[in-house]
C-alpha positions as CSV (number, residue, x, y, z in Angstrom):
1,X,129.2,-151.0,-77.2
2,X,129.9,-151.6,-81.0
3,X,132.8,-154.3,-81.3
4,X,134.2,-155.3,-84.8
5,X,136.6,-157.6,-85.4
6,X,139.4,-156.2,-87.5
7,X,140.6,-157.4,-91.2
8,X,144.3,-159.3,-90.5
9,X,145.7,-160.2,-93.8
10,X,145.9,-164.0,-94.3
11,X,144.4,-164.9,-91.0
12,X,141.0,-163.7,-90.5
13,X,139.7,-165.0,-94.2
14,X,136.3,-166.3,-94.6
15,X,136.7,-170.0,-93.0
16,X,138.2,-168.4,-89.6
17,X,135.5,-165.4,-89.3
18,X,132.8,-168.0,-90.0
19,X,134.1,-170.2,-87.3
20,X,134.3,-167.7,-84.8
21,X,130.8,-166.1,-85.5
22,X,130.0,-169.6,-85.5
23,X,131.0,-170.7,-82.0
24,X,131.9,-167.3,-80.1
25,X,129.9,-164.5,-82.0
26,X,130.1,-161.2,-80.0
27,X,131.2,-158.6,-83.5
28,X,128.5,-156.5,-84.6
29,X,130.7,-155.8,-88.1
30,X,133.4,-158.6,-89.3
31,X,136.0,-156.6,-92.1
32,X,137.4,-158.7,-94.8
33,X,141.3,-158.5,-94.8
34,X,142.0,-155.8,-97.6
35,X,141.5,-156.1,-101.6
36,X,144.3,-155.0,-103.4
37,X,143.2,-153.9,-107.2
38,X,145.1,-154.9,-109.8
39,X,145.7,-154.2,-113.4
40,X,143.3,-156.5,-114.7
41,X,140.6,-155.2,-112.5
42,X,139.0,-158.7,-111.5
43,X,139.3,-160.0,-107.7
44,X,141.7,-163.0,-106.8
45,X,140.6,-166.3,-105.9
46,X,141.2,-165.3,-102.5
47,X,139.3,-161.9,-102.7
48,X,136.5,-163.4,-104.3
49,X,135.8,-166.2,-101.9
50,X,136.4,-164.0,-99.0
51,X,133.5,-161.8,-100.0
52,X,130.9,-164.2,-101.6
53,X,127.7,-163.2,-99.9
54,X,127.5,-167.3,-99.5
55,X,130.4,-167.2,-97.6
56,X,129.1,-164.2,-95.0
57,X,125.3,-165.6,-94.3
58,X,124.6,-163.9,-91.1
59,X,127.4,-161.2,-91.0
60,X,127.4,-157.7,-91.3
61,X,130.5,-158.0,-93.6
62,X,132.6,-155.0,-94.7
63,X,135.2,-155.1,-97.5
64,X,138.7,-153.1,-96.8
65,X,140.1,-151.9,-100.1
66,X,144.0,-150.8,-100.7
67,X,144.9,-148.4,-102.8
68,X,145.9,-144.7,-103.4
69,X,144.5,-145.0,-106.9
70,X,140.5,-143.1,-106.8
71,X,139.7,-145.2,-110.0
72,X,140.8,-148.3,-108.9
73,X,139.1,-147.7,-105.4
74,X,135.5,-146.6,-107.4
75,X,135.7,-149.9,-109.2
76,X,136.3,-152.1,-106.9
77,X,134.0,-150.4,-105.1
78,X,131.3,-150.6,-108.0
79,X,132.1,-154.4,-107.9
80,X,131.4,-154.9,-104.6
81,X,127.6,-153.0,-104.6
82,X,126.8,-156.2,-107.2
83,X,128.0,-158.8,-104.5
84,X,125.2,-156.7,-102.4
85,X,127.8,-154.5,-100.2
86,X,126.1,-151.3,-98.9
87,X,129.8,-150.3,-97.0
88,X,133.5,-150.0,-98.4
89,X,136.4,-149.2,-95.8
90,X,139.4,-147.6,-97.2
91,X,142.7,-148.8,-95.4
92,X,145.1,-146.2,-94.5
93,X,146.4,-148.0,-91.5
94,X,148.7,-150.9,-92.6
95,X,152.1,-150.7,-91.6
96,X,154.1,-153.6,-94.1
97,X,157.6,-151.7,-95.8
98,X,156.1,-153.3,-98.9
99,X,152.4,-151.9,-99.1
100,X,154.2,-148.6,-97.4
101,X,156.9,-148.1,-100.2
102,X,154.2,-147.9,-102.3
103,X,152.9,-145.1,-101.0
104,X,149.8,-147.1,-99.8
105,X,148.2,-148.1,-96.6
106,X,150.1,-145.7,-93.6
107,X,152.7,-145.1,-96.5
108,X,149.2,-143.1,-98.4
109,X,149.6,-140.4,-95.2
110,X,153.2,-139.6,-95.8
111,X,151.1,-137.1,-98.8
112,X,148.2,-135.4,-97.8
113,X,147.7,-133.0,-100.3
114,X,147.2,-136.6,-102.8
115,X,145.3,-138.0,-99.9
116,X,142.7,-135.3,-100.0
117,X,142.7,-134.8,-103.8
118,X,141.9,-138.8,-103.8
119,X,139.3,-138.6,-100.8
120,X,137.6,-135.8,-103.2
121,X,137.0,-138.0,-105.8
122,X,135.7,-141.2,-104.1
123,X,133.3,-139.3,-101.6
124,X,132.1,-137.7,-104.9
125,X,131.7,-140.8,-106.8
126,X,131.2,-143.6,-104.9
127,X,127.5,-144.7,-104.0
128,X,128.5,-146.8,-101.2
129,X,129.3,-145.9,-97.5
130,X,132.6,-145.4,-96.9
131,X,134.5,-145.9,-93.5
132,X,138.0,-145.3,-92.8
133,X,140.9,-147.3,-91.0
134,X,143.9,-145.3,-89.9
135,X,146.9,-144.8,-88.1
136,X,148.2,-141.2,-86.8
137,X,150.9,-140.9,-88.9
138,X,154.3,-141.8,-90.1
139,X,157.0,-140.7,-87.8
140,X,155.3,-138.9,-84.7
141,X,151.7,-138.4,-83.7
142,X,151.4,-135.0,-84.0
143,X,151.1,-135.6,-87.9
144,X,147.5,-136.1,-86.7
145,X,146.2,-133.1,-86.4
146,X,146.5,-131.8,-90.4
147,X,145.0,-135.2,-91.2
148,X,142.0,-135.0,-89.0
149,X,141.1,-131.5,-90.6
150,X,141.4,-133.0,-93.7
151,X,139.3,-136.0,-93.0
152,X,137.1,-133.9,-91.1
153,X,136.0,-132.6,-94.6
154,X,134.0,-136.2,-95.6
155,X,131.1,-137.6,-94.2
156,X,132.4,-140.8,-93.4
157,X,130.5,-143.7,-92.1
158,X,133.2,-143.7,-89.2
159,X,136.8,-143.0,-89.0
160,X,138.5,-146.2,-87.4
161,X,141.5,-144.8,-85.4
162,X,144.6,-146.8,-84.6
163,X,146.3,-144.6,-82.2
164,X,150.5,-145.4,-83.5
165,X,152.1,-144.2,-86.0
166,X,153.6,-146.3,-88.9
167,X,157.1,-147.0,-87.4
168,X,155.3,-148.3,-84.2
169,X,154.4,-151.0,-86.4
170,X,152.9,-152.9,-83.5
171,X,155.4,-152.1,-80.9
172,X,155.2,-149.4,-78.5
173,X,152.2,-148.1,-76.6
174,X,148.6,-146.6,-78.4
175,X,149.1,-142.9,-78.0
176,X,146.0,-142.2,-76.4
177,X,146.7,-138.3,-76.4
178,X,146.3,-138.3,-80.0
179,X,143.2,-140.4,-79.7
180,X,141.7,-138.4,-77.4
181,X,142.0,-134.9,-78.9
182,X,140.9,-136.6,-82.2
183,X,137.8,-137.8,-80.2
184,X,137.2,-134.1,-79.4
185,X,137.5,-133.1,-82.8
186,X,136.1,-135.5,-84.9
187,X,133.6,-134.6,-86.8
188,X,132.8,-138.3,-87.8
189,X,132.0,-141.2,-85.8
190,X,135.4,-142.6,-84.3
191,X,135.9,-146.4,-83.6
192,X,138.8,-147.0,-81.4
193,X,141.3,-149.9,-82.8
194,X,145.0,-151.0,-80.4
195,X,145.8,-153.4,-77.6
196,X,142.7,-154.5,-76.7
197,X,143.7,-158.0,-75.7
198,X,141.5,-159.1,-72.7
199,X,138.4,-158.1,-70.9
200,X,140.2,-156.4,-68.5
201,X,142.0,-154.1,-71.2
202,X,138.8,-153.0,-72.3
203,X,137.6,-152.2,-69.3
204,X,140.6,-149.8,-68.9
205,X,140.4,-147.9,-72.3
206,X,136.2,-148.1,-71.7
207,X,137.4,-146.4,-68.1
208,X,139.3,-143.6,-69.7
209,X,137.0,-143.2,-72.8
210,X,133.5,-143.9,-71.2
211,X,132.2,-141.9,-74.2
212,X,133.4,-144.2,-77.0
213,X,130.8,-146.3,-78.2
214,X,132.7,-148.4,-80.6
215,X,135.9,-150.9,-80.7
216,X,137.7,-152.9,-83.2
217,X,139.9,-155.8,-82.5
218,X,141.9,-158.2,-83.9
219,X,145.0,-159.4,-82.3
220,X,143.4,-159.9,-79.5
221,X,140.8,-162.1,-81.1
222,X,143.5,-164.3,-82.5
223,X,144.6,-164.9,-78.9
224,X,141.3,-165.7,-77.7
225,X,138.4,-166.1,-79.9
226,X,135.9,-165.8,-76.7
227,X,136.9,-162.2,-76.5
228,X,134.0,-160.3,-78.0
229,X,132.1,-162.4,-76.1
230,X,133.6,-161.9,-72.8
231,X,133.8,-158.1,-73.4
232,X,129.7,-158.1,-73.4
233,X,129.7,-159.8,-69.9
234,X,129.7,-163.5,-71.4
235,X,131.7,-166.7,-70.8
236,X,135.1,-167.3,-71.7
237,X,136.0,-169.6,-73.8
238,X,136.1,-173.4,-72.5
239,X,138.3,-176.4,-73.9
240,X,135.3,-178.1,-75.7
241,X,134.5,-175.5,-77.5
242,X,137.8,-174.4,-78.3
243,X,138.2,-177.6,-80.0
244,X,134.7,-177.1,-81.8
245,X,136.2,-174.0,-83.2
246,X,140.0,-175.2,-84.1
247,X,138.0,-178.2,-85.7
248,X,136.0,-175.9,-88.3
249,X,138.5,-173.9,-89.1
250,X,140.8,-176.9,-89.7
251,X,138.0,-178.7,-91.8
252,X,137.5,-175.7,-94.2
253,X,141.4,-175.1,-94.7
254,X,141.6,-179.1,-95.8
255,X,138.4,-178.6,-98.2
256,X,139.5,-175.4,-100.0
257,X,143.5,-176.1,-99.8
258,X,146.0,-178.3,-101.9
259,X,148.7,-179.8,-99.6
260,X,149.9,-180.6,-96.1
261,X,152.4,-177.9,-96.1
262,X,149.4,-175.2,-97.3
263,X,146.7,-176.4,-94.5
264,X,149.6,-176.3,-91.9
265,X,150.9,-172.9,-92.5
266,X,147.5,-171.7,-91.7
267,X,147.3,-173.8,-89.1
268,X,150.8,-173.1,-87.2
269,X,149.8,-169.4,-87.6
270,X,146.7,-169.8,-85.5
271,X,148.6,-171.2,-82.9
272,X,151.1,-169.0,-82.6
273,X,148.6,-166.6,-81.4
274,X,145.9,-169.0,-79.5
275,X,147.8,-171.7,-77.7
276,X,148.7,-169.7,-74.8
277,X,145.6,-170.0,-73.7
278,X,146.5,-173.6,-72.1
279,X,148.4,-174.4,-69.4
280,X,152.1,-175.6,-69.8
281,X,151.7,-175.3,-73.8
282,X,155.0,-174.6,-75.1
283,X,155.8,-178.4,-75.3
284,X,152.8,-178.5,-77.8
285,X,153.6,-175.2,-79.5
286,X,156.9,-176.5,-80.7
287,X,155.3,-180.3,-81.4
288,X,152.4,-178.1,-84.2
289,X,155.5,-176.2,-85.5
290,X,157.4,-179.3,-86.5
291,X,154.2,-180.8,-88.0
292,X,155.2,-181.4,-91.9
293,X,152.3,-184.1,-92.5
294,X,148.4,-183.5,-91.6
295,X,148.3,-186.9,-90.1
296,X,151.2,-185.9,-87.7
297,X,149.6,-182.6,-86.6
298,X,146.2,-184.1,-86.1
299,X,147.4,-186.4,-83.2
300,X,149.3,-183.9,-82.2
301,X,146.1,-181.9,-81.4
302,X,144.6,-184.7,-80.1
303,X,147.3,-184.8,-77.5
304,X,147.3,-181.5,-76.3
305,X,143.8,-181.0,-75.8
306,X,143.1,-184.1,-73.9
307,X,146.4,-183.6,-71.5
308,X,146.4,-179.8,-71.5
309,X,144.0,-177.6,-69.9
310,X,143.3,-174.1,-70.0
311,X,145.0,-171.8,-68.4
312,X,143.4,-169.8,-65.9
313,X,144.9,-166.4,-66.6
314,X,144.6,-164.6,-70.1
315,X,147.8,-162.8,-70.4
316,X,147.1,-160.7,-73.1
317,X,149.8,-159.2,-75.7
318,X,152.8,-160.8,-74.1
319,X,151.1,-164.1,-74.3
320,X,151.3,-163.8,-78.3
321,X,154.4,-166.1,-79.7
């Protein structure tokens, strides 16, 4: 089993996925939250350190571009084959009203006839592999089935599907129907993306898809950093090396960040997602959200991982505050 750890915007930058390849490991491909071209045509601050080869020693990194604009998608891609990138995935699946106005992201497969006309052009042109991230649609899942015959028309490296639709957002229940019709039609290599929050939730889809050789997760990793891991067989997590992790991640944020209020932000945010894995931690959870100094949050931390232990039950989705 294949297990990549999806590209969250803002969260899984390239200080948290060296951390967790770092101290957990488990992803065979890590995908860089998605570059967003711009008029200019240069990468952001951001962008750039995200995918500086430097920055990815040891990973099989993957850069997710946004767009609906071929040219823009060709030379960003061009861009990335001088950093060394032999693969490009194209993101079709992100939900946000503001990428989605734009007619980008999910909002790119309210058009299909411009999706194919663009897919034309950068299969054509561009001299990198491309993969593909997706959702099923805008409104219902039966949108689906046009947009698999028109992706079934490009060899794609593999077509990542996340079985909702754009209004799902992240609500609602993966429509595995779709998923598993598109499965049977594919004509690309599919990688299965949605709810997988625990070992045991794997185990489930893996039940129901035995033939699936490939997953992507990301929530779910935010939750509980061990999971790759722990999906191959291995260990979960323990509180030592929880702490290992929190502490890289917290180090690289101060280097690379100007201001308390910048480094906390991050920091709050991973919490929100991991600090269910401890028992009796919403005392804690609401002592990090009110941190305003560093100095404050970091006895804070200290606190809750010397009088807090872990919990012995990963919840999964409805653990995520």
């Amino acid at each position: 089993m294949k297990i990549y750890l999806a590209p969250l915007e803002g969260i899984t930058g390239w200080i948290y996925r060296g951390a967790l390849r770092e101290c957990f490991g488990g992803f065979d491909k890590y995908f860089v939250p998605f570059i967003s071209p711009n008029q200019k045509g240069h990468f952001s601050s951001r962008e750039k350190k995200d995918i500086l080869p430097a920055n990815n020693e040891g990973a099989y990194t993957v850069p997710q571009i946004l767009t609906n604009n071929a040219e823009d998608f060709l030379r960003t891609a061009e861009k990335l084959e001088e950093y060394g990138y032999k693969e490009v995935n194209l993101n079709l699946g992100c939900p946000s009203r503001t990428v989605v106005t734009k007619g980008r992201g999910a909002g790119f497969l309210a058009f299909p006839e411009r999706l194919e006309k663009f897919l034309d052009i950068i299969f054509q042109d561009c001299r990198l592999k491309i993969s593909v991230k997706t959702r099923i649609g805008m409104e219902e899942g039966n949108e689906f089935t046009d947009l698999l015959e028109i992706f079934n028309k490009y060899p794609m490296e593999e077509l990542i599907i996340h079985p909702r639709v754009q209004k799902d957002f992240y609500k609602n229940t993966p429509n595995w129907e779709v998923f598993r019709a598109a499965l049977g039609k594919s004509r690309n290599p599919v990688c299965y993306n949605g709810d997988i929050f625990t070992a045991e939730d794997f185990s489930r889809f893996h039940e129901e898809f035995p033939e699936v050789e490939c997953i992507m997760t990301g929530r779910g990793v935010l939750a509980d950093p061990a999971l790759a891991r722990e999906i191959c067989g291995g260990k979960k997590a323990d509180k030592e090396e929880l702490r290992r992790f929190h502490d890289l991640v917290y180090a690289g944020y101060c280097r690379e960040m100007s201001g308390d209020r910048t480094v906390l932000y991050k920091m709050k945010e991973m919490w929100s997602y991991m600090a269910p894995l401890f028992s009796d931690y919403k005392k804690y959870a609401k002592k990090i959200k009110k941190c305003e100094k560093c100095f404050v949050y970091e006895q804070v931390i200290d606190e809750f991982f010397e009088c807090r232990d872990l919990s012995d039950v990963r919840l999964g989705e409805e653990s995520i505050v």
